[in-house]
C-alpha positions as CSV (number, residue, x, y, z in Angstrom):
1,X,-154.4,-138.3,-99.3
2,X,-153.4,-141.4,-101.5
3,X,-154.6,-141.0,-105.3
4,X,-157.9,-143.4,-105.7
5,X,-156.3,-145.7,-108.3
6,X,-153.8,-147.0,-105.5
7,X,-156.9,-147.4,-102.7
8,X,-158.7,-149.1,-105.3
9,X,-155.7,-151.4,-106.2
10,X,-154.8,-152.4,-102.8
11,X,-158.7,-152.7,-101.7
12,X,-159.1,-155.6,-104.7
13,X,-155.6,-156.9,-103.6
14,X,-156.5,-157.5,-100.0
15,X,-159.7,-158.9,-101.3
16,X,-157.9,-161.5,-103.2
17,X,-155.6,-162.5,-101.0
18,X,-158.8,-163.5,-98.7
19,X,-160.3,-165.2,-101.7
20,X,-157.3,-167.0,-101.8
21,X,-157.2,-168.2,-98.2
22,X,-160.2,-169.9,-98.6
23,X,-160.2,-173.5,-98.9
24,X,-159.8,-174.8,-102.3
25,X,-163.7,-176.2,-102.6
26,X,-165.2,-173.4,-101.4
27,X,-162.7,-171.4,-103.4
28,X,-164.3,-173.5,-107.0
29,X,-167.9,-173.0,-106.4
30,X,-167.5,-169.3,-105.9
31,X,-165.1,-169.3,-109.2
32,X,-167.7,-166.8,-111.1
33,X,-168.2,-164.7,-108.1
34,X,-164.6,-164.2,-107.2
35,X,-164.4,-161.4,-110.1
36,X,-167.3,-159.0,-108.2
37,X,-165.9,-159.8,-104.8
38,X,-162.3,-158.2,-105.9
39,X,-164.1,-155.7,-107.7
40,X,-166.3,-154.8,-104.6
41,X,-163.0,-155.1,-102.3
42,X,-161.3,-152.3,-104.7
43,X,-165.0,-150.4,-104.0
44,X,-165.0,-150.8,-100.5
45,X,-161.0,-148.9,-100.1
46,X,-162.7,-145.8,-101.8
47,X,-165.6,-145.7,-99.6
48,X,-164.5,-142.8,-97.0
49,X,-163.3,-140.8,-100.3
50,X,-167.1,-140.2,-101.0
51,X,-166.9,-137.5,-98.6
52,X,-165.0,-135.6,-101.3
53,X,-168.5,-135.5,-103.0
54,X,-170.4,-134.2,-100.1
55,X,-172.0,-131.2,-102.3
56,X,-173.0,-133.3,-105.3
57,X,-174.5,-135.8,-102.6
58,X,-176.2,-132.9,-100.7
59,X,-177.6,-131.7,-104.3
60,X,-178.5,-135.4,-105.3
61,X,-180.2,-135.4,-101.6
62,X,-182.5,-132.6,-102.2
63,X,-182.7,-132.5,-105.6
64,X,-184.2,-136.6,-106.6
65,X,-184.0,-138.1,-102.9
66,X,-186.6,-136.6,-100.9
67,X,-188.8,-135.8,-103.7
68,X,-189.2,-139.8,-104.0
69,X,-190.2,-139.8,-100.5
70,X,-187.3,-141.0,-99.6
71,X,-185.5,-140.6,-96.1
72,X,-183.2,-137.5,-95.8
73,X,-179.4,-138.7,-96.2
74,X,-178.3,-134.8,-94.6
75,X,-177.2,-136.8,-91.7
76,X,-175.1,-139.8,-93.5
77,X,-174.0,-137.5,-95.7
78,X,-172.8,-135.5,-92.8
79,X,-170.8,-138.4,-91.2
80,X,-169.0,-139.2,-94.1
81,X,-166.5,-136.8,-93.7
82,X,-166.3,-137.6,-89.9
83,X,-165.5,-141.4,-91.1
84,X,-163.3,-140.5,-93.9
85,X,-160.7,-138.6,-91.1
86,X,-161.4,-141.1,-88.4
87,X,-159.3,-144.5,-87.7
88,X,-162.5,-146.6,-88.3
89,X,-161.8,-145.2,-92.2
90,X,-158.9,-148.2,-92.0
91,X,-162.1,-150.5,-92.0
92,X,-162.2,-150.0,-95.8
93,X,-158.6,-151.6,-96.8
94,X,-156.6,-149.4,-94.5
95,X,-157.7,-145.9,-96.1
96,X,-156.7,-143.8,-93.5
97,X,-153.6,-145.4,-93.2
98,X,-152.6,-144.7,-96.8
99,X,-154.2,-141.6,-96.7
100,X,-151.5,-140.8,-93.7
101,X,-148.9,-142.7,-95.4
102,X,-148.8,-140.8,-98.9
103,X,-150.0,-137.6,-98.0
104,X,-149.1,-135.5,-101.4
105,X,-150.9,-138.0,-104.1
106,X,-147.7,-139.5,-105.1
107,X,-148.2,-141.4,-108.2
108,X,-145.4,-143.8,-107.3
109,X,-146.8,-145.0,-104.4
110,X,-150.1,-145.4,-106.5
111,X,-148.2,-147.0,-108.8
112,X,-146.4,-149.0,-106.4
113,X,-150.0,-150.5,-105.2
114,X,-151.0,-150.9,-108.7
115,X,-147.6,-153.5,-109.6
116,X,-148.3,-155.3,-105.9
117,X,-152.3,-155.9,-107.4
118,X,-150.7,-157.0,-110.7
119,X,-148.4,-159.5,-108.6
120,X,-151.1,-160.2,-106.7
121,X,-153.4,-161.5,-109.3
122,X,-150.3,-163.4,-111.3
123,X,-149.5,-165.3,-108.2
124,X,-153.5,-165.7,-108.3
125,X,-153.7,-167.2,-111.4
126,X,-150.0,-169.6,-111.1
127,X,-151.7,-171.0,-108.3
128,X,-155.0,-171.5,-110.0
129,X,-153.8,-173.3,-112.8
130,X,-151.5,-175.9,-110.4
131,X,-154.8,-176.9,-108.9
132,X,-156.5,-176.9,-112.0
133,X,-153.8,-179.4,-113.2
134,X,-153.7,-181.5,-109.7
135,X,-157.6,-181.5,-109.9
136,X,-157.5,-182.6,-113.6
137,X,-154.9,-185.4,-113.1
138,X,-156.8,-186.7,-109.6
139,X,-160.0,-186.8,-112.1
140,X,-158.0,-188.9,-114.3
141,X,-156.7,-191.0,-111.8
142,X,-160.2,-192.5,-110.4
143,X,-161.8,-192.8,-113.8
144,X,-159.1,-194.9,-114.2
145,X,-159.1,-196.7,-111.3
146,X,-163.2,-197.0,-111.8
147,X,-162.6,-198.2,-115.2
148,X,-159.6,-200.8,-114.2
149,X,-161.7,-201.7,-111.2
C-alpha cells in the first residue's frame, strides 16, 4: 500500500502530462479548467483507497442515504474493496501497481512521486511561458504587418 500523498501526486502528474499532449489551441481555451482536471486526476488515483472507508460509508449508507429515499449503496460499497485489490484498480493512475510496488508506505517513494509532480508542473509552466512568448511575438508580427500593409 503506497501512502495517499504519492497516489495523489502521480494521479495529477499523469493528468498533466495528458493536458500537455494536447494541441496547443485546445490546450489555451481550456487554460482555466486545466487546474480542476489535475486536481480531479490526483482524485481519480485515490479512488480504489475509498475502500479503506467501507464502515463509515456503510454508516453514511444507512444512517442519511436511504432515509432520503435514496438507492442502497450496500452493494457499491461492497465492490469497492473487490476493485481496490483487482488489476482494473490500475485504471485510476496505476494504483494497484503502486500499491504492489511500495508495499510498506514508504515515505520516500511518496516523496519520490511528490519531486516527479513538482518536475512535472515546472516543465509545465517553462513550456507554457515559451508559447506564451512565441504567441505574443506572432501577435506582434501581424499587427505589424496589418499596420505596414
Amino acid at each position: 500500500m503506497s501512502m495517499g500523498i504519492g497516489h495523489f501526486a502521480f494521479g495529477a502528474s499523469g493528468a498533466m502530462v495528458i493536458i500537455q499532449m494536447l494541441p496547443l489551441r485546445v490546450r489555451l481555451r481550456i487554460r482555466i479548467a486545466q487546474v480542476f482536471i489535475v486536481l480531479l486526476g490526483g482524485t481519480w488515483a485515490l479512488f480504489p483507497d475509498l475502500s479503506k472507508h467501507t464502515q463509515r460509508l456503510k454508516f453514511i449508507n444507512v444512517r442519511y442515504w436511504t432515509r432520503l429515499g435514496l438507492p442502497d449503496l450496500d452493494r457499491f460499497i461492497n465492490l469497492l474493496s473487490v476493485f481496490h485489490d483487482s488489476r482494473w484498480a490500475n485504471m485510476s493512475f496505476l494504483h494497484r501497481t503502486l500499491d504492489i510496488v511500495d508495499d510498506t508506505d514508504s515515505i520516500v517513494t511518496s516523496s519520490a512521486l511528490v519531486v516527479l509532480m513538482l518536475i512535472v508542473v515546472s516543465m509545465t509552466l517553462v513550456r507554457e511561458i515559451r508559447e506564451r512568448k512565441l504567441t505574443n511575438t506572432e501577435r506582434q508580427e501581424s499587427k505589424r504587418r496589418i499596420t505596414e500593409g
